[in-house]
C-alpha positions, 0 to 999 in steps of 0.5 A, a space after each residue: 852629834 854636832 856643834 853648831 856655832 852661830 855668830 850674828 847681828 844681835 838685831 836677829 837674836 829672837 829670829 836665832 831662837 825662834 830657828 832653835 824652838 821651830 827645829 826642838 832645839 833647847 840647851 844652848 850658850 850664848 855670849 851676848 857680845 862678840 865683835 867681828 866683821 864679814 869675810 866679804 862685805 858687811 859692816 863690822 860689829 864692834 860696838 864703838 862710835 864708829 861701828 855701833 852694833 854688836 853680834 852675839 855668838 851662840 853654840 847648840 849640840 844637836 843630833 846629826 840628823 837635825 843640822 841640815 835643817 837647822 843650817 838651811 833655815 839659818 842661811 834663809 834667816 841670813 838671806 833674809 837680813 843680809 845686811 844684819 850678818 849671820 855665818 853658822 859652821 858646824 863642827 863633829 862632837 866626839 863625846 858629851 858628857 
């Protein structure tokens, strides 16, 4: 099993679910508000005058072979929309209970 964490523009919160719903992916949490900016470029998310948008974070468990495919079509969202931000990592789960 996998972790995926997802943090991104909250803009792109249907386009994340649909990635979810295209690879049968159905339990995930979210926190609707997350404030951050990108490693490199990008505006930063913090939900103030100055930085108005905000992102959301998700995590998803999903088997191990599902997490290319989720991860490649996340970086395709993310080409897609570069300037909203999307950064996904993906962590080994030990046990689920």
């Amino acid at each position: 099993m996998k972790a995926i964490f997802i943090s991104y523009n909250q803009a792109l919160s249907e386009r994340v679910l649909d990635v979810f719903d295209n690879n049968d992916v159905r339990g995930f949490t979210k926190w609707e508000l997350t404030e951050g900016r990108g490693t490199d470029d990008g505006e930063p998310h913090y939900g103030n005058h100055a930085w108005p948008s905000m992102n959301s974070s998700m995590l998803i468990i999903v088997e191990d072979e599902k997490t290319e495919k989720i991860m490649t079509d996340l970086r395709q969202l993310d080409a897609a929309a570069k300037m909203q931000g999307l950064r996904a990592f993906v962590w080994n789960i030990e046990q689920v209970s």
